[in-house]
C-alpha positions as CSV (number, residue, x, y, z in Angstrom):
1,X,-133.1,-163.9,-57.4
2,X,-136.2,-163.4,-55.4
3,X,-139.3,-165.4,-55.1
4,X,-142.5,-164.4,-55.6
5,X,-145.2,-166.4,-53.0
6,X,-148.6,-165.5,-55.0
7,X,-151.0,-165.4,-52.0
8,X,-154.1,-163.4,-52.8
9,X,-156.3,-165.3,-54.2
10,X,-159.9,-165.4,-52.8
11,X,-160.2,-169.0,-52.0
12,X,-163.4,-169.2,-53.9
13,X,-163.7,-172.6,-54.6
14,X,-162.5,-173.9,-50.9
15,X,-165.8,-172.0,-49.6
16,X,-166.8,-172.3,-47.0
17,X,-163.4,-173.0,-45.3
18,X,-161.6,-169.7,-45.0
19,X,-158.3,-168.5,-46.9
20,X,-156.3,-171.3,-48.0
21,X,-152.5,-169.7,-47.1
22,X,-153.4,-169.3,-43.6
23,X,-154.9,-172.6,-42.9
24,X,-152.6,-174.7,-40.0
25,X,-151.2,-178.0,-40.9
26,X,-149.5,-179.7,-37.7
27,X,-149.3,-175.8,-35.9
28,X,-147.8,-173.7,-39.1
29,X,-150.1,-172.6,-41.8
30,X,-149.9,-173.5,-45.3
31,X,-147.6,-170.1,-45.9
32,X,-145.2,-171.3,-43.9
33,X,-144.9,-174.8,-44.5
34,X,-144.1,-173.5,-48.1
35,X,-141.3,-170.9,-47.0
36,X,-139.7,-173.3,-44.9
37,X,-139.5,-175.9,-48.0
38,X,-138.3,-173.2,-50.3
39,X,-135.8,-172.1,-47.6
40,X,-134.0,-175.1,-46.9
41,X,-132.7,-174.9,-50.6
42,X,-131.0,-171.7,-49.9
43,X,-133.4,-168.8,-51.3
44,X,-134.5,-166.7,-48.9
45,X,-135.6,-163.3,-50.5
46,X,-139.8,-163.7,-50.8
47,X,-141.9,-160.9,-52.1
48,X,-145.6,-162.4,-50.8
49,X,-148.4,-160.7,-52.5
50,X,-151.3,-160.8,-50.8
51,X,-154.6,-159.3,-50.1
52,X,-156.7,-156.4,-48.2
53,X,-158.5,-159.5,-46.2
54,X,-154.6,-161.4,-45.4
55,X,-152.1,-159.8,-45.9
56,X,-151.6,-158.2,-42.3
57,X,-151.9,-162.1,-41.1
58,X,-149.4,-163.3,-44.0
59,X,-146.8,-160.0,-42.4
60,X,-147.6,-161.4,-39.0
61,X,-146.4,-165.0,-39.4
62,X,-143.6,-164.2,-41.8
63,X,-142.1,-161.5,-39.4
64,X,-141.5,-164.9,-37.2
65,X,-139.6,-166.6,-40.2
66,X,-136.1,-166.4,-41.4
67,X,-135.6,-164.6,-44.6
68,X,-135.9,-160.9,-46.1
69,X,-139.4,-159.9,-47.0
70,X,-141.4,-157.8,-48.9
71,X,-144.8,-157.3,-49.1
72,X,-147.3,-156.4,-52.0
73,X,-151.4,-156.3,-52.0
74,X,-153.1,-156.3,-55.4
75,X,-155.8,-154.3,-55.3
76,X,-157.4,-155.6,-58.3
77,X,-158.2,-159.4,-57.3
78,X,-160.1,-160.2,-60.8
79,X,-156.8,-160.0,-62.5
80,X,-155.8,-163.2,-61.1
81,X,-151.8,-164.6,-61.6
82,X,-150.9,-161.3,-63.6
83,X,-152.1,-158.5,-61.7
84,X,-150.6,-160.9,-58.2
85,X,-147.2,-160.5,-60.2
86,X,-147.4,-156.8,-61.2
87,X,-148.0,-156.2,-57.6
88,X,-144.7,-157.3,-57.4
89,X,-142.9,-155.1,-59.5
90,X,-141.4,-152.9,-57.5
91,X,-139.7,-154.8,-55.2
92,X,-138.1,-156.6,-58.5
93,X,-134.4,-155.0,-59.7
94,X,-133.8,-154.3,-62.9
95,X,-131.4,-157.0,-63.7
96,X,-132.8,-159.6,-61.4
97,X,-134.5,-163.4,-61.6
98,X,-137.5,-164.1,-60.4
99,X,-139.4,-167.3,-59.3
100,X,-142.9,-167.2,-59.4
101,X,-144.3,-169.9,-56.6
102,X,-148.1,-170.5,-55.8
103,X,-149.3,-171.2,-52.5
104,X,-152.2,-173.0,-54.1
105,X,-149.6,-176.3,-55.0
106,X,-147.7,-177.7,-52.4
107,X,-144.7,-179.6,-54.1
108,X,-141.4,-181.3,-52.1
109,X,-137.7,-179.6,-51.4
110,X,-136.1,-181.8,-54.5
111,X,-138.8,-179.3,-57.0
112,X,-136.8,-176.2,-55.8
113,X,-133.8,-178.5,-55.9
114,X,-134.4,-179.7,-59.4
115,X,-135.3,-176.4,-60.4
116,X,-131.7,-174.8,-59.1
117,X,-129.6,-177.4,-61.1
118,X,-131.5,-176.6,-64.3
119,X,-130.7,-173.0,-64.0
120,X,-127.1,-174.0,-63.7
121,X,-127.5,-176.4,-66.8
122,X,-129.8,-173.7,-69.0
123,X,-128.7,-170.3,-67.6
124,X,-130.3,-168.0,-70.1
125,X,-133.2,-170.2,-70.5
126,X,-136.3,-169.6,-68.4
127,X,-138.0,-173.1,-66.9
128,X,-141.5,-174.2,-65.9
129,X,-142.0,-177.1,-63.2
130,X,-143.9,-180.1,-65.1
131,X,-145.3,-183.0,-63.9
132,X,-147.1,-186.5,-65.7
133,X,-150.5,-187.0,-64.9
134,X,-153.0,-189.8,-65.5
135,X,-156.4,-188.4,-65.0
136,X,-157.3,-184.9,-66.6
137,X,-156.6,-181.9,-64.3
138,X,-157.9,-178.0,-65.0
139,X,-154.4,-176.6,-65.1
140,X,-152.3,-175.4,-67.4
141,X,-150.6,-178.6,-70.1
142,X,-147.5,-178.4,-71.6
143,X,-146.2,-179.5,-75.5
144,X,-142.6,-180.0,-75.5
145,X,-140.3,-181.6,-77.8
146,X,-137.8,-184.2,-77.3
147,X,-135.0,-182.0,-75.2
148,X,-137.7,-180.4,-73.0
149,X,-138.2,-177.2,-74.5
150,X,-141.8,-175.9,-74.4
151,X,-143.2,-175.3,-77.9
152,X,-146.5,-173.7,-76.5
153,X,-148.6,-173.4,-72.8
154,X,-152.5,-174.2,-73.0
155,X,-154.5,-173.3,-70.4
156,X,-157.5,-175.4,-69.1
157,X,-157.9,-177.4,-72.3
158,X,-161.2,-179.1,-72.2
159,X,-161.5,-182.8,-71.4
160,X,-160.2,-185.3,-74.2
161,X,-158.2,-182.0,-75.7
162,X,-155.0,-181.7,-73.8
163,X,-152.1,-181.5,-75.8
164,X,-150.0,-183.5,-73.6
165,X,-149.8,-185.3,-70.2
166,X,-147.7,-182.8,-68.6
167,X,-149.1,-180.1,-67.1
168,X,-147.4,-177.1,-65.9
169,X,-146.8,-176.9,-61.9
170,X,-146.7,-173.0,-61.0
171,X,-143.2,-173.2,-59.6
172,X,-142.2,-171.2,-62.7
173,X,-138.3,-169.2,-63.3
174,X,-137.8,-166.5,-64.7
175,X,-134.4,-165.9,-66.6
176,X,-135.3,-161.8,-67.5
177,X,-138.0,-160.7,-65.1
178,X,-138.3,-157.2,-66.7
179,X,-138.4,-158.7,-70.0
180,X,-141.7,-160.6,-69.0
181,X,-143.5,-157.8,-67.0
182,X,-143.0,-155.9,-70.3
183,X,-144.7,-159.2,-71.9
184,X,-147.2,-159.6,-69.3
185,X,-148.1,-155.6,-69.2
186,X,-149.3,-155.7,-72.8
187,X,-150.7,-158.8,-73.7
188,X,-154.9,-159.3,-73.9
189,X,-157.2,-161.9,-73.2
190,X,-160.7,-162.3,-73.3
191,X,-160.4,-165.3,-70.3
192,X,-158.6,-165.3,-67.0
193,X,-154.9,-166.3,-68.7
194,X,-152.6,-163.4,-69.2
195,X,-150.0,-164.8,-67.2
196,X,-149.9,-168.5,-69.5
197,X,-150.5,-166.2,-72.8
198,X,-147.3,-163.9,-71.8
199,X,-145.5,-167.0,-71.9
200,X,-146.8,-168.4,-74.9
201,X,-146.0,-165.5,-76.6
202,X,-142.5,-164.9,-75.6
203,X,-142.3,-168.4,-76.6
204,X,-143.5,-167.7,-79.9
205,X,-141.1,-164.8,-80.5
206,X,-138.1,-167.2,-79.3
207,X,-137.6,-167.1,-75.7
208,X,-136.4,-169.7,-74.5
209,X,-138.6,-172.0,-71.8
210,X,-138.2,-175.2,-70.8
211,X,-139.8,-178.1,-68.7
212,X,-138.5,-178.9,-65.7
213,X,-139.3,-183.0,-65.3
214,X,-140.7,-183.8,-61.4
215,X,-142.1,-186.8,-60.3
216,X,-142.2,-186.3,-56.6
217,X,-145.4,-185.2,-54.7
218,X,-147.8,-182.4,-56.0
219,X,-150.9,-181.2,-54.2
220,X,-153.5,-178.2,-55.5
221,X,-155.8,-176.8,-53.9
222,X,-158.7,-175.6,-54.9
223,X,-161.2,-177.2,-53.8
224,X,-162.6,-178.5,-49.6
225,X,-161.8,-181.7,-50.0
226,X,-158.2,-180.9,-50.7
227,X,-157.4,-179.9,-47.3
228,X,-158.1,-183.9,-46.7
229,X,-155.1,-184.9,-49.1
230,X,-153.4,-182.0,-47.8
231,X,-153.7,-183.5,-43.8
232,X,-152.3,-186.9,-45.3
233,X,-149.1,-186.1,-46.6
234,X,-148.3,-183.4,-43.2
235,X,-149.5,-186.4,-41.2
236,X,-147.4,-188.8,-42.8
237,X,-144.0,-186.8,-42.1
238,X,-144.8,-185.7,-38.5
239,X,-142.0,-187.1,-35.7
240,X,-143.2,-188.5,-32.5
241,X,-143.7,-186.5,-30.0
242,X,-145.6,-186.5,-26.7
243,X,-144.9,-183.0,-24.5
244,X,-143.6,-183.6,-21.0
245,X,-147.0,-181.4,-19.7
246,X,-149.1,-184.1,-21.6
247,X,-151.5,-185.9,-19.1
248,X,-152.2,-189.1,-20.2
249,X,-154.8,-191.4,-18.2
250,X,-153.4,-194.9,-17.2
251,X,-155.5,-197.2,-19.8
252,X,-155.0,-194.7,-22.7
253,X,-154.1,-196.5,-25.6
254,X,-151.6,-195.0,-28.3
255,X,-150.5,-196.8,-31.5
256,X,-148.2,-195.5,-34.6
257,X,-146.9,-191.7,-34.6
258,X,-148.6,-189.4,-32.8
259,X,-147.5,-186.0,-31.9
260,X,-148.9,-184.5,-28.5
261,X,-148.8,-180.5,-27.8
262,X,-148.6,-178.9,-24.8
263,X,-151.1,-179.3,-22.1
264,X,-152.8,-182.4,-23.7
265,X,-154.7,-184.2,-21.8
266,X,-156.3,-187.5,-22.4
267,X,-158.8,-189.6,-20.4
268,X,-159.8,-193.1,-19.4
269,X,-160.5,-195.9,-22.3
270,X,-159.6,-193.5,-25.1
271,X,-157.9,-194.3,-28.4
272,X,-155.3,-192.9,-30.7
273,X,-154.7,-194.4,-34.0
274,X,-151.4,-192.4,-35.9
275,X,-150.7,-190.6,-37.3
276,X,-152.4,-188.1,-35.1
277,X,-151.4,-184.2,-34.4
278,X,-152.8,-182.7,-30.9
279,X,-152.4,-179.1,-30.8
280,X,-151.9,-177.4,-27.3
281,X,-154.1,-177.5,-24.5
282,X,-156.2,-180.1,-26.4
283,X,-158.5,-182.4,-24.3
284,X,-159.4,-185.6,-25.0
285,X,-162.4,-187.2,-22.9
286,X,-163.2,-190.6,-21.9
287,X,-164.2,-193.4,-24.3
288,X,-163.1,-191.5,-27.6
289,X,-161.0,-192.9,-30.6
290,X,-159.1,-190.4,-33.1
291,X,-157.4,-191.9,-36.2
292,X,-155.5,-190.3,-39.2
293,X,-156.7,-186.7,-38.2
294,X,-155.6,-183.5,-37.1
295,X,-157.2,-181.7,-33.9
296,X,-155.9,-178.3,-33.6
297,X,-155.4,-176.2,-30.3
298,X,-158.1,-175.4,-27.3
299,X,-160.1,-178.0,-28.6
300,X,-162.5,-180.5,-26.5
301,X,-163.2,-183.8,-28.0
302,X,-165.9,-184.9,-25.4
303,X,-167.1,-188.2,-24.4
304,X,-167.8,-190.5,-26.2
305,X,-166.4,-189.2,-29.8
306,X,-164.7,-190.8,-32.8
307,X,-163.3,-188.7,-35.0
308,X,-161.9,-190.5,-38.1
309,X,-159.4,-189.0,-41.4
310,X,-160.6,-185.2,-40.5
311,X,-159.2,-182.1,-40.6
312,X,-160.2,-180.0,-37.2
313,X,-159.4,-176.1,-36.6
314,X,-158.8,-175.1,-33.2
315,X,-161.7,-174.5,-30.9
316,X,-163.4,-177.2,-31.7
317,X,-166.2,-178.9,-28.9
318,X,-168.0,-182.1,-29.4
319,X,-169.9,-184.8,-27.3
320,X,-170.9,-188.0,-28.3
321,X,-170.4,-187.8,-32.0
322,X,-169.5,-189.3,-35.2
323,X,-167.1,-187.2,-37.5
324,X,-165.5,-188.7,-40.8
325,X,-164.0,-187.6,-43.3
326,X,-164.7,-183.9,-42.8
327,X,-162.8,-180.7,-43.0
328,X,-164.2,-178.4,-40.0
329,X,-162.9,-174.4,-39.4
330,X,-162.3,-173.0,-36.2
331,X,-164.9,-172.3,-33.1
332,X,-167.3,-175.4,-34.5
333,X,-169.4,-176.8,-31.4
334,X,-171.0,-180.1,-31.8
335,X,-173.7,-180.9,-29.9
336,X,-174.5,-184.4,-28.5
337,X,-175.7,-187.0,-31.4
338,X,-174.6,-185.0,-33.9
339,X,-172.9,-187.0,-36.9
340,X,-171.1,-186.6,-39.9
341,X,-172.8,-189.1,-42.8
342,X,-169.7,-189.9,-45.3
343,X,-170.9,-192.8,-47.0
344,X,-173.6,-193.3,-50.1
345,X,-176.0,-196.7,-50.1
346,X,-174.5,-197.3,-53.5
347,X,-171.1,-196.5,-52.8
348,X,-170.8,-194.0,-55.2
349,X,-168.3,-191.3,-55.4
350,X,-170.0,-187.8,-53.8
351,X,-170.0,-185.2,-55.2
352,X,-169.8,-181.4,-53.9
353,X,-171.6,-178.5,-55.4
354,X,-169.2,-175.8,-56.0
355,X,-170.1,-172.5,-56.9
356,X,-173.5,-173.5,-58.3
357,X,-172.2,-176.7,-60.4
358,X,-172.0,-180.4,-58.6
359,X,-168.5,-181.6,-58.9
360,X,-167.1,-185.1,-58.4
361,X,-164.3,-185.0,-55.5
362,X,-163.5,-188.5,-56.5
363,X,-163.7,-190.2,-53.4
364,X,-166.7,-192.4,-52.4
365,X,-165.8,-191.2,-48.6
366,X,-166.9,-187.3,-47.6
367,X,-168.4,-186.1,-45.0
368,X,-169.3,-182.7,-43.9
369,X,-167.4,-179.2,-44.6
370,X,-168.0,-176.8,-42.2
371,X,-166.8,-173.0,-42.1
372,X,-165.7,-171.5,-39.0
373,X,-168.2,-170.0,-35.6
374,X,-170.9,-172.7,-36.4
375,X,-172.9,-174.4,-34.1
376,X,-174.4,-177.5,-34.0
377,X,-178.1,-178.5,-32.1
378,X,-178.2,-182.0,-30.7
379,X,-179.2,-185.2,-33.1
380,X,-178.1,-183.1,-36.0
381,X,-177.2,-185.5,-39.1
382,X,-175.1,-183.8,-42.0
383,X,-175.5,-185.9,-45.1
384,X,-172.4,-186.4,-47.2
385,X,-170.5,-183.7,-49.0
386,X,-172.5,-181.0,-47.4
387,X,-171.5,-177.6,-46.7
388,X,-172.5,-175.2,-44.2
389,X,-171.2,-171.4,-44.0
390,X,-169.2,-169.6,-41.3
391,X,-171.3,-168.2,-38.7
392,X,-174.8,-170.5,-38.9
393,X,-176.9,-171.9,-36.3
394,X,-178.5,-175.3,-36.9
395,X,-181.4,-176.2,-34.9
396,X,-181.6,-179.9,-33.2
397,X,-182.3,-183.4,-34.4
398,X,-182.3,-182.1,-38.5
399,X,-181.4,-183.8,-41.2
400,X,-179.7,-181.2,-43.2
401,X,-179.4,-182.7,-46.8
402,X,-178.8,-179.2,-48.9
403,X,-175.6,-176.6,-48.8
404,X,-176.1,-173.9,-45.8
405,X,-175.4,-170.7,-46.6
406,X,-173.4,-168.5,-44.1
407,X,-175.2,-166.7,-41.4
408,X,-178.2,-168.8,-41.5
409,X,-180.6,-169.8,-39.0
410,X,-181.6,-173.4,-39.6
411,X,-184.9,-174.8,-37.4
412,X,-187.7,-177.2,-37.2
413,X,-190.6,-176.5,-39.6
414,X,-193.1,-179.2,-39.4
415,X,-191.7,-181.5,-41.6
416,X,-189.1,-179.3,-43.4
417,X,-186.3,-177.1,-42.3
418,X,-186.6,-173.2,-43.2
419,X,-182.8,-171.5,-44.0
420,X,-183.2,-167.8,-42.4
421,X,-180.2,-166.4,-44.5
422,X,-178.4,-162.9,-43.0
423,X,-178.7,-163.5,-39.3
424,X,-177.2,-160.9,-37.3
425,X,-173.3,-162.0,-36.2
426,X,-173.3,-161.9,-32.5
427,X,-170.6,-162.9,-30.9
428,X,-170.3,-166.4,-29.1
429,X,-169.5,-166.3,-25.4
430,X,-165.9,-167.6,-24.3
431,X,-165.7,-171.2,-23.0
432,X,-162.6,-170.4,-21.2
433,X,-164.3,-171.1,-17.7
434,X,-165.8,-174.7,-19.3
435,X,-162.6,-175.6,-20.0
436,X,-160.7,-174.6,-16.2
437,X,-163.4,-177.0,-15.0
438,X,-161.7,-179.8,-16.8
């Protein structure tokens, strides 16, 4: 049997943080935090279909992982889950199983693990991971009778129409492969569903599919604040662990688990409050307090800082600032007074345009989002949920209260900020020789 890691979709929805497979969690990316899950249960033949813009990236960190690979691209990216497995095909045997696994959900070891036993309980049967919900999700639901078996898939049924509570996790077996690329190669749809109307219909002609029961945990994601739920549950199993190169100043205070790379360094009267990840060569300066976030590698969390249940890329500089609750790419500098707004007046949940339509993240706490070789001017306020693109320059002491698109040029006018959109991308000098003087 071989599994089929569906990696190439766009990330549209996670704009303006980059490709969702290749963000790091705790110094592995999202790929490989998957493949080592699926792994420890034994399978180790992938076939990871990616992209033009990722898929040399995805080769490059799975060439450092156990397992046999193969790799597929699909050209066509608007035929979403179908085209992703047809890409596939020829690395798939004629008599072979597959299991089709998104990188979009991240689900625990004992999914894999309940999936294995049921193919040993149901082995001409094909299965689809399933899980209870309370609180309507745009996914896939499932109606099944009384021993499990699925009587018919519904994709994205509007609010208040869902068939069932269960809705189909995309952890999905396969009992004939060719049988379903047959399926999947001539079945039509006016909306973006082959893959779910393939099934339904082998359903319908009697194919056998049931619903694999899981309770454990489940995250998608689709959208920024995502990442945030994402951060929790990595930060929540991370060991202890502080690197003998770590340079910890003598009144440095450290409480719950905290894990340290290589070449931290952290200065007088600062706080961590676990669970914390430091990537390598990290500095913290004097006077800061980090909680429940993650601060990837060759960052420089200046003086003076609190930065609070965030996600932070590597490369990130910042002096005298408030950041909560925010999700922030790689090469972000921060200049001083700069803060992150995460809160409402009312208290009300925030909500986050996405692609043109304000959506409710459910949370009443979100700060900024922030997409990778963006800089910062001093006294800068972000207001909550606010996005600003990759490769924008906002001007000093603005309150920037609208989404930013990327390569802008935000600055001063009068009273009112002016967005120059489609700056020229020059590249950022190297802080390297900053940093040697620390």
């Amino acid at each position: 049997m071989k599994v089929i890691l569906l990696a190439a979709g766009q990330s549209t929805r996670l704009k303006p943080i980059n490709d969702k497979v290749l963000i790091p969690f705790c110094g592995k990316t999202l790929l490989e935090h998957q493949i080592n899950i699926i792994s420890s249960t034994g399978l180790d033949n992938f076939i990871v279909v990616g992209n033009k813009y990722n898929l040399s990236k995805i080769k490059e960190k799975c060439h450092k992982l156990s397992g046999n690979f193969y790799f597929a691209e699909q050209k066509d990216l608007s035929t979403g889950m179908s085209g992703c497995i047809l890409a596939a095909e020829p690395f798939i045997e004629s008599n072979e199983d597959i299991l089709v696994v998104s990188t979009n959900d991240l689900v625990e070891e004992n999914a894999y693990k309940l999936i294995l036993e049921s193919i040993h309980r149901r082995p001409k049967a094909s299965l689809l991971l399933a899980k209870k919900i309370n609180k309507y999700f745009p996914g896939g639901y499932l109606k099944i009778d009384s021993n499990n078996q699925i009587n018919s898939i519904i994709e994205k049924p509007k609010e208040g129409q869902e068939p069932s509570n269960l809705i189909n996790l995309v952890v999905h077996y396969h009992y004939n492969a060719q049988l379903f690329l047959k399926e999947l190669k001539r079945t039509k749809s006016v909306k973006d569903d082959l893959y779910e109307v393939a099934i339904d219909s082998q359903i319908k002609k009697g194919v056998e599919y049931f619903a694999v029961p899981y309770n454990g945990f489940w995250q998608a994601v689709k959208y920024p604040w995502h990442i945030l739920e994402l951060q929790k549950y990595f930060l929540e199993n991370i060991h202890s662990h502080i690197d003998s190169s770590v340079f910890l100043a003598k009144n440095v205070t450290i409480h719950g688990h905290v894990y340290l790379g290589k070449n931290v360094k952290i200065y007088e009267n600062s706080i961590i409050n676990g669970p914390v990840y430091l990537g390598d060569n990290t500095v913290i300066a004097n006077n800061s307090l980090i909680r429940d976030s993650i601060i990837g590698e060759n960052s420089v969390i200046g003086f003076n800082t609190e930065i609070a249940r965030s996600y932070l890329n590597q490369n990130i500089w910042t002096h005298k600032n408030y950041i909560g609750d925010s999700v922030i790419d790689k090469n972000v500098s921060f200049g001083a007074g700069c803060v992150t707004g995460n809160l409402r007046f009312d208290e009300k949940n925030i909500k986050v345009k996405i692609k043109k339509q304000k959506i409710n993240c459910g949370k009443n706490k979100i700060g900024a989002f922030i997409g990778e070789n963006v800089r910062l001017g001093i006294n800068t306020s972000l207001m909550p949920g606010i996005k600003i693109g990759k490769n924008s320059l906002i001007g000093a002491g603005l309150l920037i209260d609208q989404d930013i698109p990327e390569k802008s040029f935000v600055k001063q006018k009068i009273q009112n900020i002016e967005v120059i959109k489609n700056i020229a991308q020059n590249s950022l000098p190297d802080r390297e020789n900053f940093k040697q003087k620390i």
